[in-house]
C-alpha positions in Angstrom: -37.2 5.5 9.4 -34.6 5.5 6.7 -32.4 2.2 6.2 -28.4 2.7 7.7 -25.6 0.4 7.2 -24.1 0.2 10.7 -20.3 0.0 9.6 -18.3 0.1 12.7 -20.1 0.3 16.2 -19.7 -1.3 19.4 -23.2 -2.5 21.2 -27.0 -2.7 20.2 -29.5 -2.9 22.4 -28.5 -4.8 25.3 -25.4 -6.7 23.5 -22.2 -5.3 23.9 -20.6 -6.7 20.6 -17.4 -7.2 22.7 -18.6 -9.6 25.1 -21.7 -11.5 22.6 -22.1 -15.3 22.3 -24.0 -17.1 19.4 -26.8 -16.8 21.3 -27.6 -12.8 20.4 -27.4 -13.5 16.9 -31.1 -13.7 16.8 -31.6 -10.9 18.8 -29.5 -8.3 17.0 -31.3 -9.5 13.9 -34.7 -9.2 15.2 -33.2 -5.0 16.7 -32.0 -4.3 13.2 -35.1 -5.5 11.4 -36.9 -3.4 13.3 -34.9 -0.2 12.9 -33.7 -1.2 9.5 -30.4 -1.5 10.0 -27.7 -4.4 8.5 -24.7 -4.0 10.9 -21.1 -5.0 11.0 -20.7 -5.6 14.8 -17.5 -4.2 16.1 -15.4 -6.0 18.6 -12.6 -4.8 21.1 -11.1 -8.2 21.5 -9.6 -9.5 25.2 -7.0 -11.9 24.8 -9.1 -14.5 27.2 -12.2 -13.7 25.2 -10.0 -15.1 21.7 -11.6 -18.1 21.6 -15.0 -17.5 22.3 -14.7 -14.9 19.8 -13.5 -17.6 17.7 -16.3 -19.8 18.3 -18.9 -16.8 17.7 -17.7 -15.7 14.2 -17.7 -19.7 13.0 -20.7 -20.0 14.8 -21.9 -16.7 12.8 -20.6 -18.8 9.0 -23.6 -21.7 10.2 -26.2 -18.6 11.4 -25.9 -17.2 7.7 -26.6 -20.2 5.7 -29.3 -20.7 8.3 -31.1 -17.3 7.9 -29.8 -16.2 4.4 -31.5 -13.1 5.0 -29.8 -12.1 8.2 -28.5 -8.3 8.7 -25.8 -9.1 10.3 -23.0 -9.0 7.5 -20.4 -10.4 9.4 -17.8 -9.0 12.0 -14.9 -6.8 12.5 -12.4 -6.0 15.0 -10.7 -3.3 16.4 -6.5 -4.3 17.8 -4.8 -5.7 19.5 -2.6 -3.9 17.5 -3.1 -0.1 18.1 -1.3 3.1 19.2 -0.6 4.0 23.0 -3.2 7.2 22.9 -6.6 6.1 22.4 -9.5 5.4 25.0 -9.9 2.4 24.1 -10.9 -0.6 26.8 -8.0 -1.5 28.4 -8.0 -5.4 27.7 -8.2 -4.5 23.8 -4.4 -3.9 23.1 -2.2 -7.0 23.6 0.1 -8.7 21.5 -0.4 -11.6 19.7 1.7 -14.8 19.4 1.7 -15.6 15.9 -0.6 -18.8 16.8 -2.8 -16.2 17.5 -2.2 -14.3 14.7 -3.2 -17.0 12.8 -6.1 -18.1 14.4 -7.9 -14.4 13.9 -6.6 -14.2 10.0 -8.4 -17.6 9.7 -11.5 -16.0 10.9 -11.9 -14.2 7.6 -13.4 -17.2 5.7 -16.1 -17.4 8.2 -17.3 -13.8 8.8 -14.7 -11.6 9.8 -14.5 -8.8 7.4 -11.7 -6.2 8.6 -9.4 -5.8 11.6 -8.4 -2.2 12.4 -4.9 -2.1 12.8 -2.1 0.7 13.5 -0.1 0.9 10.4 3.3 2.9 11.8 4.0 0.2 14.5 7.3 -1.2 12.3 8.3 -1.5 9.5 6.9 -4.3 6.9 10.3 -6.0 6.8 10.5 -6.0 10.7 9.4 -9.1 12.4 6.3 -9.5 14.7 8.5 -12.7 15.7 11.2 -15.2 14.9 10.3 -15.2 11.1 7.1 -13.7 10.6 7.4 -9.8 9.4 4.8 -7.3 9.6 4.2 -8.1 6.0 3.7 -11.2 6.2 1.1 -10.8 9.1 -0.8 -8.5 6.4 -1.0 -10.9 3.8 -2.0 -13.9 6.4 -5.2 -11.7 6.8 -5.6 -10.6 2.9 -4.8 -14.1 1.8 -8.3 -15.6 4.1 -10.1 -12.5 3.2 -10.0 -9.9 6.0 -8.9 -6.3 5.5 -6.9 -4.1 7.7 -8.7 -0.7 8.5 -5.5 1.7 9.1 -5.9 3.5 12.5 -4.6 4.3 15.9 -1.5 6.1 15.3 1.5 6.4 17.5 2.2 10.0 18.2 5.5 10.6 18.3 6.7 10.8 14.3 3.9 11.8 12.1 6.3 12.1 9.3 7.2 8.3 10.0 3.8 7.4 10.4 2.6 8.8 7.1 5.8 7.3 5.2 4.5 3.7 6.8 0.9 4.1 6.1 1.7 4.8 2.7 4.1 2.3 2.3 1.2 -0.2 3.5 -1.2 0.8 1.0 1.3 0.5 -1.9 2.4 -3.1 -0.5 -1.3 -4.6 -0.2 -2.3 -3.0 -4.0 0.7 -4.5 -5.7 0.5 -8.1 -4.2 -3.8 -7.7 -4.6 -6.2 -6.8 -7.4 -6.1 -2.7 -6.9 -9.7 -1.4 -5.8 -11.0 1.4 -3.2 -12.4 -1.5 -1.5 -8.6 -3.1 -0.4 -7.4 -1.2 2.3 -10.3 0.3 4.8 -9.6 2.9 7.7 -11.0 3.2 11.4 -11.8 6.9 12.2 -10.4 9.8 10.2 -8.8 12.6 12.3 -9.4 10.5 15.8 -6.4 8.6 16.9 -3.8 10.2 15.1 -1.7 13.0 15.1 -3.2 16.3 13.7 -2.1 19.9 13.3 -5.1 21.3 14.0 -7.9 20.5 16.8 -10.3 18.4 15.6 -12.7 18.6 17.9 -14.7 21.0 20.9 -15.4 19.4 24.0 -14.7 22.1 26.5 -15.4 25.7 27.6 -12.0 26.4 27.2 -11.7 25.0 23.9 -15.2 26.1 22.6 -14.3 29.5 23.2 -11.3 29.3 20.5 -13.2 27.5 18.3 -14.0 29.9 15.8 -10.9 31.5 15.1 -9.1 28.0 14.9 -11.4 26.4 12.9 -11.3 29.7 10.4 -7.5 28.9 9.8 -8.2 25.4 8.6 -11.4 25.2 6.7 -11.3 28.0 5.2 -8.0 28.4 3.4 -8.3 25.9 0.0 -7.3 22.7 0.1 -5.2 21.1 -2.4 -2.4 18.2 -2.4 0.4 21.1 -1.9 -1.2 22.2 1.7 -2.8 19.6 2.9 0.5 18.2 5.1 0.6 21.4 6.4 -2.8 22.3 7.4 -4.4 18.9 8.7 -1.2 17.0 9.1 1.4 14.4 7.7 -1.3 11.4 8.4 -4.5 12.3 7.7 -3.7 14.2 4.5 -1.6 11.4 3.3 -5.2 9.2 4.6 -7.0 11.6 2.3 -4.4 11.9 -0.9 -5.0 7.8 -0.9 -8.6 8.4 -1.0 -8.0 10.5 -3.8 -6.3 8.1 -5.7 -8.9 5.6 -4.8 -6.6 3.5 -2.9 -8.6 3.5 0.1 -11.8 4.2 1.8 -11.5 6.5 5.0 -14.4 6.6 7.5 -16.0 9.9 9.3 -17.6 10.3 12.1 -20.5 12.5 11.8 -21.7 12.9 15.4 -20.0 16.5 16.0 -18.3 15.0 19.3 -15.7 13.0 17.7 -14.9 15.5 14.8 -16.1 19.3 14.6 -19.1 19.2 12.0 -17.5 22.1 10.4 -14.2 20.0 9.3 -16.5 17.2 8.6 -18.0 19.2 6.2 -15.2 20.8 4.7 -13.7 17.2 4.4 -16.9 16.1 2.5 -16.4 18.9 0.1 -12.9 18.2 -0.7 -13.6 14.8 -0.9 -16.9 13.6 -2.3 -19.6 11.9 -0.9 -18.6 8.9 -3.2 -15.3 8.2 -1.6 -16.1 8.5 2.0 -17.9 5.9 4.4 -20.1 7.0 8.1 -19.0 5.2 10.9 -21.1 5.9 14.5 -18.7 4.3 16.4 -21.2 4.4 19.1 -22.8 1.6 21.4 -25.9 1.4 23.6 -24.8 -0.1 26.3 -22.8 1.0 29.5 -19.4 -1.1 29.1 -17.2 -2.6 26.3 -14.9 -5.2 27.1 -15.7 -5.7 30.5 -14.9 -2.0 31.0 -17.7 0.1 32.3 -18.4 3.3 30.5 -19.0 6.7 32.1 -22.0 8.9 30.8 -21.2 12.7 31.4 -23.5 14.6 29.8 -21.7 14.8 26.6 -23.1 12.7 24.0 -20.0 10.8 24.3 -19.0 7.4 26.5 -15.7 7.7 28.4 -13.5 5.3 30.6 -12.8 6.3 34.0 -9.9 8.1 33.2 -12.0 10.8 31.4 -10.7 9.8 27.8 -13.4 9.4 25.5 -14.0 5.3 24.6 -17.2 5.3 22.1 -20.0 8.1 21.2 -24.0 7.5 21.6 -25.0 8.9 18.8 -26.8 6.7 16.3 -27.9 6.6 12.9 -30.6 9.1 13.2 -29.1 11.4 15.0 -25.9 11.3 12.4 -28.6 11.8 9.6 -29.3 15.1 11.0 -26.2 16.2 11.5 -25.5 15.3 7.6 -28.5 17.7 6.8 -27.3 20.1 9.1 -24.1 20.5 7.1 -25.7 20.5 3.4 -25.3 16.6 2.5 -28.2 16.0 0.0 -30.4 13.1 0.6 -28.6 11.1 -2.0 -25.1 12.0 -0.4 -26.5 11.1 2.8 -27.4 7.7 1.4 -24.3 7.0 -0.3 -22.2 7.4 3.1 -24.8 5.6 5.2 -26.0 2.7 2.7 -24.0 2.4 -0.6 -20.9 3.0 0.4 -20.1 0.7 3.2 -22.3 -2.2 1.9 -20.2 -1.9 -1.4 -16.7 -2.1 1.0 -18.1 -5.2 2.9 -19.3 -6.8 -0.3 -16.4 -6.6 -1.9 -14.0 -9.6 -2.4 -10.5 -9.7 -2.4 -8.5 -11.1 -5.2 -5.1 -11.9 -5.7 -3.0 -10.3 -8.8 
């Protein structure tokens, strides 16, 4: 068994991260020494679950110090704030009062690490409420040491949501020390609008597969095209990654995102600037939200949309092989990458 950094996943074992208490601490350590993992439990946050989450990731700073050798390198979360389209549970999109605001930022000196976040729902100089703008909601996160992860985009203006993304990225590296490391992403090409189909889920869809896929991975890609081919927000997602402004995540299951435009991503890209995320759980609900398992290698909520995978690390490995990725690039996705981005520390310019 090879060692994986589990970046951004939603249940191990038994424990669905959304719904854990102090009390599984122990036993997700015990699961991930014995499948050598170190994890970065994912949670889908209910508003009435805010304070037991609260409670957990404190609980988590005492756990640490504690058991200084614990895998369990803290927490993230994914919303309130996200787009309109994704399967997400149900319960996991709400908005905040600033209190609350407040009360999650603060959970960055104990153990929370990033919060994914849509960045196109305003602008940074509109107000989340009487006085506090978006911006300042972003630095009441950066300022106790969380990072956003960008995801989740609205639909409806991809031009608009590239312009705001990019607008957030330049904000956070000219009030913070410039690094890769500062601004993180949830999923690349899930949850956002595309120009192309990402993924092959169907009969229907399998059977165009080839041809579609032909008009995207195969023509190059350069800065000029990429707008074009993949769309406004995830080339602008990638052109940061470029410029090492941020560090995007891939899923490498083949459900979420076609292998063959995971590879071609890797290609353009680099091993070095890209991170794996699973975003899979093992159990059968999230949030209080029971999962459906059709067959597909892929948990979805009862409306048919799809809410998590159920692929793990090993399976993910495989599917790196299968597409070329050397050993080495394998481990730089799986280990160095995202224990690098969780190590890192924010600083202040």
């Amino acid at each position: 068994m090879t060692k994986s950094f589990l970046y951004h996943f939603h249940g191990l074992g038994e424990v669905d991260f959304s719904e854990m208490s102090a009390a599984d601490l122990p036993v997700l350590d015990m699961l991930s020494e014995e499948r050598e993992l170190e994890i970065l439990p994912t949670v889908y946050l209910r508003r009435p679950a805010l304070d037991a989450f609260d409670a957990l990731v404190r609980a988590y700073d005492s756990y640490q110090e504690l058991v200084p050798e614990t895998r369990i390198r803290g927490f993230a979360v994914e919303g309130p704030m996200l787009g309109p389209e994704g399967g997400i549970p149900r319960a996991g999109v709400w908005t905040p009062t600033v209190t609350e605001w407040h009360q999650l930022a603060a959970l960055g000196r104990y153990g929370l690490r990033y919060i994914v976040m849509t960045p196109d729902a305003m602008e940074l100089e509109d107000e989340v409420a009487a006085g506090f703008t978006f911006a300042d909601l972003l630095v009441s996160f950066y300022d106790n040491g969380c990072r956003i992860a960008l995801g989740h985009f609205h639909r409806d203006s991809p031009e608009r949501g590239a312009r705001r993304m990019r607008r957030v990225i330049d904000f956070l590296h000219g009030r913070y020390e410039s690094s890769p490391y500062l601004v993180l992403t949830d999923h690349l090409y899930n949850d956002m609008p595309c120009n192309f189909r990402h993924a092959y889920r169907t009969a229907d869809e399998l059977a165009q597969r080839d041809e579609e896929l032909s008009a995207v991975v195969s023509r190059p890609w350069n800065r000029k095209v990429l707008a074009g081919l993949l769309g406004p927000v995830p080339a602008e997602m990638i052109l940061a990654a470029q410029e090492r402004k941020l560090f995007p995540c891939i899923n490498f299951d083949g459900c979420h995102v076609d292998l063959e435009v995971v590879r071609r991503t890797v290609e353009y890209l680099s091993a070095d600037k890209i991170i794996a995320l699973t975003d899979h759980t093992e159990t059968a609900s999230m949030a209080q939200e029971r999962l459906v398992d059709d067959g597909s290698l892929l948990w979805r909520r009862d409306d048919g949309k799809v809410a998590a995978g159920m692929s793990g690390p090993d399976r993910q490995r495989e599917n790196m092989s299968y597409i070329g990725l050397s050993e080495q690039q394998i481990g730089q996705v799986f280990w160095e990458n995202p224990r690098a981005a969780i190590e890192y520390t924010i600083t202040s310019r």
